[in-house]
N, C-alpha and C positions, 0 to 999 in steps of 0.2 A: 836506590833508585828503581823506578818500573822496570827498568833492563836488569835489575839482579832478581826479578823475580821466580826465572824460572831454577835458576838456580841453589836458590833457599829453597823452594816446595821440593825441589831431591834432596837437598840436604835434609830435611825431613821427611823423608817418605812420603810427603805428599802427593797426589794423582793431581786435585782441584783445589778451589777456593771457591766457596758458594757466598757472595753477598750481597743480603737483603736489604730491602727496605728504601727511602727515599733517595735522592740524590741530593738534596741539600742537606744542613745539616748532619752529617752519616759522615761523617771524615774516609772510608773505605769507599765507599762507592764515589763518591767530592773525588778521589784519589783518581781512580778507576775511569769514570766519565768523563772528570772532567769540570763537573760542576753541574749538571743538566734541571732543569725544571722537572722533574718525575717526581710524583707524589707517591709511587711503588714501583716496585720493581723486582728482578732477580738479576744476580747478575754473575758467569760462570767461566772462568779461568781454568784451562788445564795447562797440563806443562806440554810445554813446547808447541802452544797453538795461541790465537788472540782470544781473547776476551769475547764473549756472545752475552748480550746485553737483551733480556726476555723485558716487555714494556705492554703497556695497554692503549692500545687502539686510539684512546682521545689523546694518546702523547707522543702519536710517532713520529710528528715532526723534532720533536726536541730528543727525541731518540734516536733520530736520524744524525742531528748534528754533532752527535756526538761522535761519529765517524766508526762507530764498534760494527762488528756485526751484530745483527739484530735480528730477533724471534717476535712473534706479537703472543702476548700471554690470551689473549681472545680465542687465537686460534683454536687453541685447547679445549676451550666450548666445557666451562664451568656446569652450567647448566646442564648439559647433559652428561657431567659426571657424578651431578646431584643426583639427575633420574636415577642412575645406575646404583649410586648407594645409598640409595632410600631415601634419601635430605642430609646425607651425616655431611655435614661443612668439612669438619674435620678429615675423613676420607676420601672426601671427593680432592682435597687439598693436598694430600699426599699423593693419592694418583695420579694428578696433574704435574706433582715433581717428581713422579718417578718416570712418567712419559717426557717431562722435558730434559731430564740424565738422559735415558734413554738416547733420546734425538741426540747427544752430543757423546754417545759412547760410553757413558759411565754407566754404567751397570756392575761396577768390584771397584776397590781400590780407597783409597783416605781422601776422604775431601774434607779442608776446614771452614768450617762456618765462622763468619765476619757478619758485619753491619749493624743497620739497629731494626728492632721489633719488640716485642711484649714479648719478656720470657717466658709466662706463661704460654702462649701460642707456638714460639718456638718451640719450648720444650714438645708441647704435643707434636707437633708438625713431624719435627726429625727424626723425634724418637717413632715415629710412626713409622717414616722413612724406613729406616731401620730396619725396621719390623719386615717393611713391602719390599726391602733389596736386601739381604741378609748377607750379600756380600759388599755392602758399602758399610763404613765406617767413617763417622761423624766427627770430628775432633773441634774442639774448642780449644784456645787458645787464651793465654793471660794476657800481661806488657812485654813476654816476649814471642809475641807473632809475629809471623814473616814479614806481615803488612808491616809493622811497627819497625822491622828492623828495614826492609826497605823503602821506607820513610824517612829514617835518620838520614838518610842524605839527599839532598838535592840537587836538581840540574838547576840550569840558566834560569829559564821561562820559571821554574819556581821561586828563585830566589827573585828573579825581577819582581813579582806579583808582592813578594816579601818586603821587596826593601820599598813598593808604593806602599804597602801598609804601613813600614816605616814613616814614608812622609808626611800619612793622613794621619798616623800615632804623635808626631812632635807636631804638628800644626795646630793639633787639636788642644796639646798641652799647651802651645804656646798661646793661642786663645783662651786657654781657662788661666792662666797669670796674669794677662792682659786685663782681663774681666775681673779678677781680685783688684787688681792694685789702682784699677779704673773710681773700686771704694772706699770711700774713709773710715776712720775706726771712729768710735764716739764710747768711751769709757772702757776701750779696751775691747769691741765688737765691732766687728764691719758690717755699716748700714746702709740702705737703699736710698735713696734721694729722700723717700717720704719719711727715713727715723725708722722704718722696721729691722731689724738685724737679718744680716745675711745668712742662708742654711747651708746646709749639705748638699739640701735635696735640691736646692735652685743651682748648684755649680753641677749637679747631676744631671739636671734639667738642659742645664746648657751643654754636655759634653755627647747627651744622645741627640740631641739636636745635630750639632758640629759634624758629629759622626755619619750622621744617616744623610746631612747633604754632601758629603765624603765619598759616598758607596761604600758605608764602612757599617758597622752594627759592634755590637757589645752582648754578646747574647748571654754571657757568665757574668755580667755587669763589672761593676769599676769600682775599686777602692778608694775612699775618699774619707779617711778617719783621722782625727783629730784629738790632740788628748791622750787620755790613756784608750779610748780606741786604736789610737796609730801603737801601741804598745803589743796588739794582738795583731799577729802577722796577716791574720785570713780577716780580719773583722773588716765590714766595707763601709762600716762608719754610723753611727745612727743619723738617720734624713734628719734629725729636728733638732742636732746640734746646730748651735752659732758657731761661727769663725772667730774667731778671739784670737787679737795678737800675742806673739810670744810663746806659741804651743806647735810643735811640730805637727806637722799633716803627711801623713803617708802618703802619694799620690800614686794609686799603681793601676794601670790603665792597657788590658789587653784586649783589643778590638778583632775583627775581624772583616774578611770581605764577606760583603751580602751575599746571605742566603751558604753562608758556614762553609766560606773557602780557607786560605791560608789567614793564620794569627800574627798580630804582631806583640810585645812584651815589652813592660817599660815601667818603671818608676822612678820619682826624684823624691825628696822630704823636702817643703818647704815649710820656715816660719814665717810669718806677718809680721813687718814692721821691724822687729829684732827678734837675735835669738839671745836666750839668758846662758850665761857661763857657761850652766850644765851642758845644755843641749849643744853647746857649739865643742864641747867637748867629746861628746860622744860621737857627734859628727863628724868633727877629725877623726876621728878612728875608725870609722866606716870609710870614710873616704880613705884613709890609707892604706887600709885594706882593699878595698876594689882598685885602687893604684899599683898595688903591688901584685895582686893576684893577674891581671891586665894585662900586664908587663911580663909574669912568665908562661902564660899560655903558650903551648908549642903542640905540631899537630900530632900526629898519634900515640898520645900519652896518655892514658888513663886519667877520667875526668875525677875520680874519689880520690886519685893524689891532689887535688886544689881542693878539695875539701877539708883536708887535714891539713893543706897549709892555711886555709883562711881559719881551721880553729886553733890550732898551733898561734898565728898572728892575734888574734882577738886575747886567746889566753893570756901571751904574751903584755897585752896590756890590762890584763887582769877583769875581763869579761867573762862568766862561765858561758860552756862550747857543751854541745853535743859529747864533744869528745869525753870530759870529763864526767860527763853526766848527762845519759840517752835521752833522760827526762824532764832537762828542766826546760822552766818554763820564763826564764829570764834569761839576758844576753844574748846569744846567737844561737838561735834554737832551730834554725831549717839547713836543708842543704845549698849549696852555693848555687844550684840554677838548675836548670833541665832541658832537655828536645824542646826545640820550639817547631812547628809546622801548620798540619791541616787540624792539632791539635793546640790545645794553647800549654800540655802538659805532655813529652811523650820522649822516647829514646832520642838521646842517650843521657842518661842517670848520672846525676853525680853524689845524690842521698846516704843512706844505710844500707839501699837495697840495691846500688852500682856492683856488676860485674867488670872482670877484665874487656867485657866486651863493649863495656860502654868506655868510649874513646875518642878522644876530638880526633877521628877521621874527616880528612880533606871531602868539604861535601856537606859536612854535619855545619846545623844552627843550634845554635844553644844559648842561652839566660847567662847572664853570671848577675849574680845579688845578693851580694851578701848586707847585713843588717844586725844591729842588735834592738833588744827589746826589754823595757823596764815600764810596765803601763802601773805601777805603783807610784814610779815616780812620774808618771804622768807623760812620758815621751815613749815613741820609736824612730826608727832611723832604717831605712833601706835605699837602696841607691841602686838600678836594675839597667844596663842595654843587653841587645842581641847579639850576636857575635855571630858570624860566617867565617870559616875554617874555608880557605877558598881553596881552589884547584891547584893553586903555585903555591901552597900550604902559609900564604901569609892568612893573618886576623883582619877581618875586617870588622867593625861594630856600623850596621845595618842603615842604624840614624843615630845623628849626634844633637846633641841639647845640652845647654849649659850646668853643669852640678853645681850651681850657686844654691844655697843654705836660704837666706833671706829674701824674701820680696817686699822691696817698699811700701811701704803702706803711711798717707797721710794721716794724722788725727784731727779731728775738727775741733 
């Protein structure tokens, strides 16, 4: 949470945290703000002080709302840091950040750089920095930065924002089921009123619709593959397939609030009309697998122990796993879930790459999806909710929706 922040940046020697760039979209500054309309910005955290929010003149009202303390970047008088060094953009841009350190004391010490910007410009900018305070030190940071680790857990007013994403996440699906099964199949394709077969891209059509009168967006877009597309865990489906009964459909669907607040995370598989043996076969075993795995979540456990019990189980019915083979590229090929937040992918790990550190701590939201995949044989199967590890260390899962296999579908 924001209140462990000062805490992490000593636990790494940190001084500050510098970060750049807009307020939407930027999951660090979204964090930090709050969410604010800023098309730029700077924005600088020391330890043991608030947050000072540096902004441009056309946007102090939404800089204001944000409740930070606040700098106006104008002040600075760009312009006449241009005169000063002959036109160089680049220098006049590092002296402007080295007088706004300055103004807040930093002049030595680590500060880590967050947010978003063109790495090229960065790189020039701070390594410039650098160069102009020779006793500040720049650091960068991977998946496990402060931010990310004070992240994994949320407060109330987060989780609330989460679980209306929840809402507007299964609303949304329950309106694209709606709209399927509204169609008839005509030789095995479901068609429009006039005879044309139904797409991909028109169920796509309708779920960015759905969403954006939700206050919701999709900006990583939405899985919607069919066939041996639903076979390939990432693939989001080609627009210009048909819907054809009797083929599983991957439905994996993680939106967000407008303007790149909090995600929510969600998939079901459905078939049309029926499913054939195989698939309802392979679908028991995703489904008892996410029944089982469900059932032993407990809170500060290490999330890469349910990793190896969902390959353990899968093996068990004779699926290849990760486990036995890093590489393949059939049966259960991903890890069982991940941090869900201002991110749609982010701490805490349950993968290849989970430490001890990642841990269903009371606080933490997390994926659980497990799935197998056979796009040879022309099926996948994934099955996804959210889960909240809440404060009284019970499980919560965020929004519930039915894990029915089949949706009805008439034939004409």
């Amino acid at each position: 949470m924001k209140s462990d922040l000062d805490r992490l940046m000593k636990s790494r020697n940190l001084d500050a945290i510098l970060v750049t760039g807009p307020a939407q979209h930027n999951p660090p500054m979204v964090y930090l703000t709050g969410g604010a309309h800023l098309t730029a910005g700077d924005l600088v955290k020391t330890v043991g002080e608030d947050a000072v929010l540096f902004f441009y003149s056309m946007e102090r009202d939404e800089a204001a709302n944000t409740g930070l303390k606040t700098k106006n970047l104008d002040d600075y008088k760009l312009h006449e840091l241009l005169e000063q060094t002959g036109g160089d953009h680049l220098q006049a841009t590092v002296l402007r950040y080295q007088r706004m350190l300055s103004d807040l004391g930093l002049t030595k010490g680590r500060i880590a750089l967050s947010g978003k910007s063109d790495a090229g410009s960065a790189h020039a900018i701070f390594s410039g920095l650098e160069k102009a305070l020779p006793d500040i030190e720049i650091v960068g940071e991977l998946s496990d930065s402060i931010l990310l680790q004070a992240m994994a857990t949320k407060d109330e007013g987060e989780i609330e924002r989460m679980r209306q994403m929840g809402r507007i996440t299964t609303q949304v699906v329950g309106k694209v089921a709606d709209f399927l099964t509204f169609h008839q199949a005509k030789n095995g394709i479901l068609v429009n009123k006039d005879g044309a077969p139904l797409r991909v891209r028109d169920v796509k059509s309708k779920i960015n619709l759905w969403l954006a009168e939700r206050g919701a967006e999709n900006p990583e877009g939405t899985i919607f593959a069919i066939g041996r597309d639903a076979g390939i865990p990432h693939s989001s489906g080609n627009p210009n397939d048909t819907l054809r009964t009797g083929e599983t459909i991957v439905f994996d669907i993680f939106p967000c609030e407008a303007g790149g607040g909090y995600f929510f995370d969600f998939t079901r598989t459905w078939c049309l009309g029926y499913a054939p043996d195989e698939v309802q076969m392979v679908y028991e075993d995703v489904l008892d697998v996410y029944g089982k795995i469900m059932g032993e979540l407990q809170p500060d456990t290490p999330c890469r122990m349910y990793q190896e019990s969902a390959c353990d189980l899968f093996e068990e019915k004779g699926h290849p796993t990760t486990k036995s083979n890093p590489q393949t590229e059939v049966g259960y090929v991903h890890g069982l879930g991940h941090g869900l937040g201002l991110h749609v992918h982010e701490r805490p790990w349950f993968g290849r790459t989970a430490t001890e550190e990642d841990r269903l701590s009371p606080g933490v939201v997390v994926t659980i999806e497990p799935g197998l995949y056979y796009p040879d044989r022309g099926l996948g199967i994934r099955l996804e909710d959210t889960v909240w590890v809440r404060p009284d260390r019970k499980m919560e899962v965020l929004a519930e929706y039915p894990l029915d296999l089949v949706l009805p579908i008439k034939e004409s």
